[in-house]
C-alpha positions as CSV (number, residue, x, y, z in Angstrom):
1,X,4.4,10.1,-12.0
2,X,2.4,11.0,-9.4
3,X,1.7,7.5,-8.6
4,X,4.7,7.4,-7.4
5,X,3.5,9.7,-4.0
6,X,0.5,7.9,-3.8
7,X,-0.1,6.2,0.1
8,X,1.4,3.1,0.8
9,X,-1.3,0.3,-0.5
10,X,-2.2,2.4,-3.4
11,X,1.6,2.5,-4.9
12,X,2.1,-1.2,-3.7
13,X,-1.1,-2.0,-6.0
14,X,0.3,-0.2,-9.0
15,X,3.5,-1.7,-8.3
16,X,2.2,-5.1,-9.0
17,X,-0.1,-4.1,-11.9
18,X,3.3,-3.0,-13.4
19,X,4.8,-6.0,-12.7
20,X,2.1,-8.2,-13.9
21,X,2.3,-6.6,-17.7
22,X,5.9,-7.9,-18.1
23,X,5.0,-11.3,-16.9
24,X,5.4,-14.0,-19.6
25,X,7.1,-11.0,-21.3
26,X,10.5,-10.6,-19.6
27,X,12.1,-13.3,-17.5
28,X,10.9,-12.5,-13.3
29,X,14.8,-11.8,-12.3
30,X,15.4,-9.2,-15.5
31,X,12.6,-7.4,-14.7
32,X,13.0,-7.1,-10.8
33,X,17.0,-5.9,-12.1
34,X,15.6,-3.4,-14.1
35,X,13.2,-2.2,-12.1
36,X,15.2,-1.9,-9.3
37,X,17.9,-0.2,-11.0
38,X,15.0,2.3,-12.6
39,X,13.1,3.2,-9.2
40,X,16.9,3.4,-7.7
41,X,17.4,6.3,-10.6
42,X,14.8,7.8,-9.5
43,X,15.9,7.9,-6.2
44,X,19.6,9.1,-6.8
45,X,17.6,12.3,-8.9
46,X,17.8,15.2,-7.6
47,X,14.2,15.9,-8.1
48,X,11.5,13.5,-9.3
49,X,9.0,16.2,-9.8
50,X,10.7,19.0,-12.3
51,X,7.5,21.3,-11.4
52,X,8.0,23.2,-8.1
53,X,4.3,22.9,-6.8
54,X,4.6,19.1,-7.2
55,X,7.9,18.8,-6.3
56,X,7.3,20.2,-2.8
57,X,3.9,18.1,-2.5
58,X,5.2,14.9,-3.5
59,X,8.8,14.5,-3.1
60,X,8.9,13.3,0.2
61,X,6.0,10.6,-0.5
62,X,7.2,9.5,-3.6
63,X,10.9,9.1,-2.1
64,X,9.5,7.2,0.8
65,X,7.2,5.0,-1.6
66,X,10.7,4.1,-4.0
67,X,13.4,3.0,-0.8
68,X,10.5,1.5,0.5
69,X,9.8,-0.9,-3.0
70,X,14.0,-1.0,-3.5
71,X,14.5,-2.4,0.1
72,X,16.4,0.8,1.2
C-alpha cells in the first residue's frame, strides 16, 4: 500500500501497470468503474495506513496521489 504515497510519476507508473494487467481481461469502462469506485473507498477511509508510523508518513501523499487519479 505504500505505493499508494509514492511521488507523483512513480504512482502514475504503477497506476498504468495496474491497468494494463486487466487489459483484454475486463472491458476498459468496467475497470475504470471499478477502479474508481475502489481508489474512491480508499479515500472516504478514515485511515489508509492502520499503522500509526505509516499513517502519519503517508496519509497525506497517498490521499493527494488517489483525488488526484479519481479526478477530485
Amino acid at each position: 500500500m505504500a505505493i499508494l504515497a509514492a511521488p507523483e510519476p512513480v504512482f502514475a507508473a504503477y497506476d498504468r501497470g495496474v491497468a494494463e494487467e486487466y487489459t483484454g481481461v475486463v472491458p476498459g469502462f468496467l475497470y475504470r468503474a471499478g477502479r474508481r469506485r475502489f481508489l474512491q473507498g480508499l479515500l472516504r477511509a478514515p485511515r489508509i495506513f492502520l499503522r500509526d508510523f505509516i499513517h502519519q508518513r503517508l496519509d497525506a501523499a497517498a490521499r493527494a496521489n488517489l483525488r488526484r487519479q479519481v479526478g477530485g
